[in-house]
N, C-alpha and C positions, 0 to 999 in steps of 0.2 A: 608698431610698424609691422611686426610679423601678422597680428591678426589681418592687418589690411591685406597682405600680400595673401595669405589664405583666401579673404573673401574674393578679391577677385580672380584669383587662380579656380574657387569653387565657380565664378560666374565665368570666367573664360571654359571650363567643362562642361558647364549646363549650353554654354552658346553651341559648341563644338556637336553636344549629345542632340540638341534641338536641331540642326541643321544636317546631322546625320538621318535623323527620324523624318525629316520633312524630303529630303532626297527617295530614301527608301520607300517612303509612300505612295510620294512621286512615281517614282521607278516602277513600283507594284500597282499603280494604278492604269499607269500606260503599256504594260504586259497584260492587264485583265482585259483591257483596251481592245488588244490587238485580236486578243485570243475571242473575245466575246462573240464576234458577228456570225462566226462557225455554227453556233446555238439557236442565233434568230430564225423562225422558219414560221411564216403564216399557217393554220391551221384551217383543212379544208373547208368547203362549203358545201350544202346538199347538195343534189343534184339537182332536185326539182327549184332551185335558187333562182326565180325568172330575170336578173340582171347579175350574173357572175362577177364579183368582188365589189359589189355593193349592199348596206343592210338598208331596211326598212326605220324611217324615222316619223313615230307619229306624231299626228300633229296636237297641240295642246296652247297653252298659255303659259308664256313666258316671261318672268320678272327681269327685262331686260338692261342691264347694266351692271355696276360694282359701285364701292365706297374708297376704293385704293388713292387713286385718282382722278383730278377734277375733272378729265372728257370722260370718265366712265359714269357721271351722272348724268343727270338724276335718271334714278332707278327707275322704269314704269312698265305696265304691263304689254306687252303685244300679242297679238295671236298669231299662231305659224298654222299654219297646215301642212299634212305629210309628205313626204319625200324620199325616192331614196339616193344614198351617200354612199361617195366611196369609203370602204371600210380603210384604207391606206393612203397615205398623199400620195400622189403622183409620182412614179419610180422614174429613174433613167433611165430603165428598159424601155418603160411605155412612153416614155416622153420621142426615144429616137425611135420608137417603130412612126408616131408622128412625123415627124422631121424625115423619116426617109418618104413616106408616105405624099409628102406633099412637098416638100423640097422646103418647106420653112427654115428662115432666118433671125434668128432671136434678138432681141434689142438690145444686148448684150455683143451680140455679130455686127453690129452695125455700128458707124461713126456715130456723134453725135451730131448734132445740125446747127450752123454757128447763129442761126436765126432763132432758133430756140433759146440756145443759152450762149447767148454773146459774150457774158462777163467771165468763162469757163476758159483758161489757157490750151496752148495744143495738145500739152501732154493728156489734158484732163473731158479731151474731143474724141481721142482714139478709141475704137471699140473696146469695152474693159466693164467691168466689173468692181464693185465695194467688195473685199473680202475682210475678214477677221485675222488678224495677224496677232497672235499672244507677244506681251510685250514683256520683256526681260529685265526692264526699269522703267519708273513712272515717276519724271517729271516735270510734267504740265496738270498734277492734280486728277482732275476729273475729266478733261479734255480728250474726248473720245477719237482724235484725232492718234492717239498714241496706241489706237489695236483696229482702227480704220482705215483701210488703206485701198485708193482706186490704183487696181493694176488693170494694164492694158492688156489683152489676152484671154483675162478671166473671163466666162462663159458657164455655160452647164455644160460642155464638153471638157472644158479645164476647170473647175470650180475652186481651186486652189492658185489658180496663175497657169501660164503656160507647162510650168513644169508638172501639173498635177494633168491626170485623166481621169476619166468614168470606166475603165476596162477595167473589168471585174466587178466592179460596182453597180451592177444593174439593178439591186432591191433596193438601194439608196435614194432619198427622196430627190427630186431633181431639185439644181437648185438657180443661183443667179438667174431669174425669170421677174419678167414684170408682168401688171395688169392686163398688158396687150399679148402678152406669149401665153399669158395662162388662159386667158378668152380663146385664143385660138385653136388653142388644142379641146379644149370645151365644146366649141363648135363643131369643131371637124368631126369629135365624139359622140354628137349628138345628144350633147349635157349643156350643163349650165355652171355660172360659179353660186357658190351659197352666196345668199347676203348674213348682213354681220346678225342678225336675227334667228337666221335660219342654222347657222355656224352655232351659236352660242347655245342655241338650244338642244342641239344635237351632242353639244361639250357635255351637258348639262346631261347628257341619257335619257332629254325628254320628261325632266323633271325639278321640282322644284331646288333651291339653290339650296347646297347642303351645308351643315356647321362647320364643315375639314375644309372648305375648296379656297380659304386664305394661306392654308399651309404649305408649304412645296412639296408636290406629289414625290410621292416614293415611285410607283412605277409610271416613270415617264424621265425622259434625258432633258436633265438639266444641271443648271451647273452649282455642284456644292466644292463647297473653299472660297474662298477671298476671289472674286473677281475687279481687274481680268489678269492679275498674275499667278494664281493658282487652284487647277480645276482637282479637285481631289479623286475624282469618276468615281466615288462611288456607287453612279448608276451601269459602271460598266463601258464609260464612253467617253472618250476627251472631247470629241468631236461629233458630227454627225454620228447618228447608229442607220442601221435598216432597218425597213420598216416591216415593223411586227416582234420587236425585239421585248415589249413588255405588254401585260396586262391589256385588255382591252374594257370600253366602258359596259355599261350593262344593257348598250345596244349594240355592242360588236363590234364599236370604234377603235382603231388605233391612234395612239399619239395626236389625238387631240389637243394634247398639250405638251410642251417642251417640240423637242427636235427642231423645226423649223417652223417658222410664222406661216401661217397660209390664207390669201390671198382671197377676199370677199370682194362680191359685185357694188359692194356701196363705198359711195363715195365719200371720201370721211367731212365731219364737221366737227368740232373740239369739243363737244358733247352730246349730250340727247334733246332736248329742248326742242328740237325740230326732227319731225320724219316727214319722209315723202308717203303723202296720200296711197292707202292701198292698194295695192295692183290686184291683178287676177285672179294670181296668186297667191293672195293674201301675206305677200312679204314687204315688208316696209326695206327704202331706199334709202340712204344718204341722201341728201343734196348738194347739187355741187357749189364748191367756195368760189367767193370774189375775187379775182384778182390771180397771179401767180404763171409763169407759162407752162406747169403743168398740174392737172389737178394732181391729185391724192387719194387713195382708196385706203379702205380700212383693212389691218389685217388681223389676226388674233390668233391665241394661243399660243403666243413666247417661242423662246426655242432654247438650244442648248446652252445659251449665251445665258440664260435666266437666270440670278443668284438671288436668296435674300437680301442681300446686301446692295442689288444693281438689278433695276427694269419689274422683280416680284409680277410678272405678267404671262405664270404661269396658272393662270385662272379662265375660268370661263367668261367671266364679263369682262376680263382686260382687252383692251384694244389699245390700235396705236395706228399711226397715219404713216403709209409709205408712196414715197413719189410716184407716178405713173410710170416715168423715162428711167428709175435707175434699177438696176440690177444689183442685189445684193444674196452674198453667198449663204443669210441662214432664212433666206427667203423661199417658200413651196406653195403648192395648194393641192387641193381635193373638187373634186367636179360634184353634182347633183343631178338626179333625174327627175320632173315632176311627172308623175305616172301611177297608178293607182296602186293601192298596198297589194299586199299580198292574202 
């Protein structure tokens, strides 16, 4: 009897010292958290830069897809031509110098339309937002329903609900945006959105696909620990970071991968098997799907949300299909200019 009381008074210490060490780490992850964004700071550009906060992407041949997952095959070849990209996704800054600029109203600011989605209750009509809510206990499994949550309010002016803002947050990528808010600002810019081609190859530094890019990038925010009950931040970030907070590619990219999904001109189809005939361009297209009352565009490069454990779609050939109509909070994009190198 004694040895037993021992054993488990040793495993009642081991539970007590493990849930001390997992607090503390906790604690000390979301203080490096806070402290971090002080550090972030993009580094300049020449002068003679002919598109300020854009680099140069040449163009080449691109083995375009992955092995991860079944819509990231089959792998084949495409050809891109050059372009230049924004070296950052899209800030809050730049996004409300738009929005004051033109009085835009994001799809996120708007009700939904009961014509569109009739089966959708009122609560689920009201202007709002899909954010990420970290959950405190999980059970329904896998059911993403338990760190998914439409709040009414959320926007890229609140991207955490009503009670959150963008003030002070200007180098933060914008976010709760859809395919029609990102075009639009594209437009007004006098740019374009990449397609998933032109995206992937520019992930890639314009170059062939390398032996590391299955592993989860060190510098880039994403999420290490058990997902979605504990982000360890490692990279420095529970949450969104600002952009320019790591490493860039070895063509001047930032956060190509992790932070936020961003947002391609093609429309998605659940694999490669089909492209749209070459444009002008020379960038292949999605095609659009049968059926649905709204299509889907492709987005790629993961975000903070990314764990090995959950989504692994911190890669250059990962993609994934997001609705046209909904607004979600680790959702961004980056514009393109087709215009001659440098």
């Amino acid at each position: 009897m004694t040895s037993k009381r021992l054993l488990l008074a040793a495993v009642a210490v081991l539970l007590l010292a493990l849930a001390a060490w997992l607090w503390w780490s906790a604690d000390r992850a979301q203080e490096h958290a806070r402290q971090e964004p002080l550090q972030c700071a993009l580094p300049s550009q020449p002068a003679s830069t002919p598109y300020p906060g854009m680099v140069w992407v040449p163009g080449g041949n691109l083995q375009l897809g992955d092995t991860v997952y079944r819509e990231e095959l089959p792998v084949r070849s495409v050809s891109v031509q050059g372009f230049w990209m924004d070296r950052t996704e899209v800030t809050n800054a730049q996004f409300a110098a738009f929005v004051q600029a033109t009085g835009y109203v994001t799809v996120a600011e708007r009700a939904v339309d009961p014509k569109v989605h009739p089966e959708l209750p009122a609560d689920l009509r009201l202007p709002g937002a899909v954010v990420f809510v970290s959950p405190t206990d999980l059970t329904g499994g896998g059911n993403p329903a338990q760190w998914w949550r439409y709040l009414p309010g959320a926007n890229w002016r609140h991207p955490g609900g009503q009670h959150t803002s963008v003030q002070g947050r200007g180098e933060f990528p914008v976010v709760n945006l859809t395919y029609q808010d990102a075009l639009a600002y594209a437009q007004w810019a006098g740019r374009a959105l990449p397609s998933e081609a032109q995206w992937e190859w520019a992930a890639r530094a314009a170059a062939a696909p390398s032996d590391t890019e299955h592993a989860q990038p060190l510098q880039a925010n994403t999420w290490q620990g058990l997902f979605p009950v504990r982000n360890a931040a490692e990279d420095g970030f529970v949450g969104l970071a600002p952009v320019g907070c790591y490493a860039p590619n070895a063509l001047g990219l930032f956060d190509m991968l992790g932070n936020v999904w961003e947002i391609t001109r093609d429309l998605y189809l659940p694999d490669h098997n089909k492209l749209a005939p070459e444009a002008d361009t020379a960038d292949y297209a999605g095609l659009r799907p049968a059926g649905g009352a709204a299509a889907s565009h492709v987005i790629k490069g993961g975000s903070f949300l990314c764990a090995p454990n959950y989504c692994m779609r911190y890669r250059p050939g990962a993609r994934q299909a997001q609705e046209d109509d909904l607004a979600v909070s680790h959702l961004g994009f980056r514009t393109i200019l087709q215009a001659p190198g440098p």
